[in-house]
C-alpha positions in Angstrom: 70.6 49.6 113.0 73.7 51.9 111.9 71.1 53.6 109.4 67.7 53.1 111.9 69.5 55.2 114.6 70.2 58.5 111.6 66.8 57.8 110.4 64.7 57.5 113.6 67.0 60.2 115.2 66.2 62.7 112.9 62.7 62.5 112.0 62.0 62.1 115.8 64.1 65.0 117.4 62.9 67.6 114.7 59.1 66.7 116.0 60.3 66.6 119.5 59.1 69.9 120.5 55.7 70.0 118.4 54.6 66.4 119.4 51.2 66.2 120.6 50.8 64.7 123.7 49.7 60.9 123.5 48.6 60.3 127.1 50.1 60.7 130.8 50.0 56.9 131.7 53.2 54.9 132.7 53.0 52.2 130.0 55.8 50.0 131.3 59.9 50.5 133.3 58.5 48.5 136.2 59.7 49.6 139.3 61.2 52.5 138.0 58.6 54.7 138.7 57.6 54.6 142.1 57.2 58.2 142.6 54.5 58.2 145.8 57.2 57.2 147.9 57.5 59.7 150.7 60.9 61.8 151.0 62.0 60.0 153.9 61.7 57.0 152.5 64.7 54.1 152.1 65.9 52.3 149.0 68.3 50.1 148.4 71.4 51.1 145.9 74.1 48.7 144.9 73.9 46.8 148.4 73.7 49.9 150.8 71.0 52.2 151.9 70.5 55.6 150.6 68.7 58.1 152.4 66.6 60.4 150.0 66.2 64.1 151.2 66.6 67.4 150.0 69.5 67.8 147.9 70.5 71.0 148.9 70.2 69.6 152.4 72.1 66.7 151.5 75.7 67.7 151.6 77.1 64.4 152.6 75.1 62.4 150.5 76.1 65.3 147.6 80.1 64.6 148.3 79.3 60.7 148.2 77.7 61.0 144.7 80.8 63.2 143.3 83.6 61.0 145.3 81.7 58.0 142.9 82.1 60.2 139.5 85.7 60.0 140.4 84.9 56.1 140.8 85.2 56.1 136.9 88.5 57.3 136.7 90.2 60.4 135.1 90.8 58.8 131.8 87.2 57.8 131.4 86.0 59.8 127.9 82.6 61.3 129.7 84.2 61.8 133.7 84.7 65.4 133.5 80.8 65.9 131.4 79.0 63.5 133.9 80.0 65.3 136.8 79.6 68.7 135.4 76.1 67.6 135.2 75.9 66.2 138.5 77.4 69.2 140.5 75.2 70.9 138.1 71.8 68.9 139.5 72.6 68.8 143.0 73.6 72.1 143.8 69.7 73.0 142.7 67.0 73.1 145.7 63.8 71.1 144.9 60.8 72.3 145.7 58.1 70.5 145.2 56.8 72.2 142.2 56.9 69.7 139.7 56.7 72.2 136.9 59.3 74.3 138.4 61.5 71.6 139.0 61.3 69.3 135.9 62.5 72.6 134.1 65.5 73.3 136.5 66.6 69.8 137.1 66.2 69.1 132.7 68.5 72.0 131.5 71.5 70.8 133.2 70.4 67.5 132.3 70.0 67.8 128.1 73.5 70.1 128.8 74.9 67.0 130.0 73.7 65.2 126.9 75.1 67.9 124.8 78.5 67.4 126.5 78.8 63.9 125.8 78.0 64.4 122.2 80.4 66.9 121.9 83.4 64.4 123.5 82.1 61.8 120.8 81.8 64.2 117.9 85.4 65.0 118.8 87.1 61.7 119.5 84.5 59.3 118.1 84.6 57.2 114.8 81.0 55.5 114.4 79.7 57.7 111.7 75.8 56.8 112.7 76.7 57.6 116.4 78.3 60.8 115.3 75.3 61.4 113.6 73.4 60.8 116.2 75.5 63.3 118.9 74.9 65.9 116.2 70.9 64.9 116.4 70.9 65.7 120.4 73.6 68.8 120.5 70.9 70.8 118.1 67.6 69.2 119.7 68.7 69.8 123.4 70.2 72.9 122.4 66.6 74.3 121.0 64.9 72.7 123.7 67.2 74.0 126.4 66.3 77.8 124.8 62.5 76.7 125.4 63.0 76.0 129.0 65.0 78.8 130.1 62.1 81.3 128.8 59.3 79.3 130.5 61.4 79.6 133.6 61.8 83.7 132.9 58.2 83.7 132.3 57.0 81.5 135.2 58.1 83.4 138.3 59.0 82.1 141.7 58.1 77.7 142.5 54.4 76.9 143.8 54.9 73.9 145.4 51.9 71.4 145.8 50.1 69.2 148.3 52.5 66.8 146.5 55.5 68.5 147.3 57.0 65.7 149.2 56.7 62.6 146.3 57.4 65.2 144.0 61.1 65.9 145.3 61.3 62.3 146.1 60.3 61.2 142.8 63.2 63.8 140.5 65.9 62.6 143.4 65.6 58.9 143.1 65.5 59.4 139.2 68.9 61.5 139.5 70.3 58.5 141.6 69.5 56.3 139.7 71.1 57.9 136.3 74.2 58.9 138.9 74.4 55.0 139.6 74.0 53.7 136.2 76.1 55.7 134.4 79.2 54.5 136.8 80.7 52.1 134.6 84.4 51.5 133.5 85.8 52.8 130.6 85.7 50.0 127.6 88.4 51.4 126.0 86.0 52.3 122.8 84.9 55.5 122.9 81.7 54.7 120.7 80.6 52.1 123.1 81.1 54.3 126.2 78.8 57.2 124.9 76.1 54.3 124.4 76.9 52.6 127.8 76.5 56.3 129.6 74.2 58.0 127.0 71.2 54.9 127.7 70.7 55.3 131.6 71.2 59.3 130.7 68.2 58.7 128.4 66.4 56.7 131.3 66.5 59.1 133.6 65.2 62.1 130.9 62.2 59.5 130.6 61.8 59.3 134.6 61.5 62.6 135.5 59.1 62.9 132.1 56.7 60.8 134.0 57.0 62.7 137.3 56.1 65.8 134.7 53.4 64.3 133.3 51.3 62.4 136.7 51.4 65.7 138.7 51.8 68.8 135.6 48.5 70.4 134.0 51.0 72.7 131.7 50.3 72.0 127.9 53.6 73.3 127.0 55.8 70.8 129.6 53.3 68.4 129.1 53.9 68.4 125.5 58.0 68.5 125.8 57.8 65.4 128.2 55.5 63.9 126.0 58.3 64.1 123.1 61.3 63.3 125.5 59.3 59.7 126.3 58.2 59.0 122.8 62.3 59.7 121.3 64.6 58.6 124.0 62.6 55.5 124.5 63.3 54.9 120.4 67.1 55.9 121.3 67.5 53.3 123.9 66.3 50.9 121.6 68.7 51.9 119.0 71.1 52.0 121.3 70.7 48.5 122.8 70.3 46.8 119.3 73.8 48.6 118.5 75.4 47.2 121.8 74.1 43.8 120.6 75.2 43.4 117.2 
C-alpha cells in the first residue's frame, strides 16, 4: 500500500481538475447522503440531538462545535488546523445556492487539508504519507486558485427552490466531518493525519454529491466529479494503511 498510495495519489490529483465527469448518481455511503431533509429537521449525533439551522444563525450550536475541538486536547498534532477550518466554515452564511455555497464552504475546507499536510510534512516520518501531504498541499492549492476566480467571476448567491435541503445538506456534512474527526491523539503522528485526514476526505465527497444532485455548472460539476473519484481512492489507501 506504502507505494499504491504515491502511485494512485499522483496520477489521480494531477487529473483532478481535468476529469470528465462520470455521472451525478450516489453510487453508495448509505445514509450519508440524505440531503432532502428539511433545515429544521433533527438528527441524532453521538447520543444527543442536534438542531440543524443556519450557521451564521447558530451561535450556540457554533461555540458547542469549537468547545469540542478543544475536546481533542492542545497537544493533539492537527487541534489548532481543525479548528482553523472550523471557525473558518461556520463563520460563512449559507445560502441556498448550491453552486455558491459548495465553492465557499470547499476553500476553507481543501485549506484545512493543506494544513494538516503541512503539520505531517513537518513532524511526520512515513515517507509514502509524506508523499502523499505533498500530493494534496499542490492539488488543493491549484484547486483552491480555481475556486476563488469562479467566485470573483460569479457575482452575488442565487439561491433555489431548493434552498432549504441545500443548506441542510452542506451543514450536516460539516457536522459530521466536525464529529468524526474528534478523536484522541495516538501518540503517532502518521496515524493521526490518517485518522483525521479520512472523515476530512468524507466530508469533501458529501458536499461533492450535494454539488452534483442540485448544480448544472460544467466547471463545479467537473471538480466534484474529481474530488469523488480521488478521495474515495484515498480513503481506501488510507484504510488499507490503518490495517496493515
Amino acid at each position: 500500500m506504502k507505494t499504491t498510495i504515491r502511485t494512485i495519489a499522483a496520477l489521480g490529483l494531477l487529473t483532478a481538475s481535468t476529469a470528465a465527469l462520470a455521472g451525478c448518481s450516489h453510487p453508495h455511503h448509505g445514509d450519508r447522503h440524505d440531503e432532502h431533509a428539511g433545515p429544521g429537521m433533527m438528527m441524532q449525533h453521538g447520543g444527543h440531538m442536534m438542531m440543524h439551522n443556519r450557521m451564521s444563525s447558530s451561535h450556540g450550536r457554533h461555540e458547542g462545535m469549537h468547545g469540542n475541538v478543544h475536546q481533542m486536547g492542545e497537544n493533539h498534532p492537527f487541534m489548532h488546523d481543525h479548528q482553523r477550518m472550523m471557525d473558518d466554515m461556520h463563520s460563512m452564511e449559507l445560502t441556498g445556492d448550491a453552486d455558491y455555497d459548495f465553492v465557499r464552504g470547499m476553500i476553507p475546507h481543501h485549506q484545512g487539508a493543506i494544513d494538516m499536510a503541512e503539520t505531517l510534512l513537518a513532524e511526520g516520518t512515513d515517507p509514502d504519507l509524506l508523499a502523499l501531504a505533498e500530493e494534496i498541499i499542490q492539488a488543493q492549492e491549484t484547486e483552491i486558485a480555481e475556486m476563488e476566480a469562479w467566485l470573483a467571476a460569479y457575482g452575488d448567491p442565487r439561491p433555489s427552490s431548493h434552498a432549504a435541503d441545500i443548506r441542510s445538506g452542506y451543514e450536516r456534512a460539516n457536522s459530521r466531518m466536525m464529529r468524526d474527526m474528534m478523536v484522541e491523539a495516538t501518540g503517532d503522528i502518521d496515524r493521526d493525519f490518517v485518522l483525521g485526514m479520512i472523515p476530512h476526505h468524507e466530508a469533501a465527497i458529501d458536499m461533492a454529491y450535494i454539488l452534483l444532485r442540485y448544480s448544472e455548472d460544467t466547471e463545479l460539476r467537473t471538480l466534484a466529479e474529481a474530488v469523488i473519484r480521488e478521495q474515495e481512492r484515498e480513503i481506501r489507501d488510507m484504510r488499507a494503511w490503518l490495517a496493515q
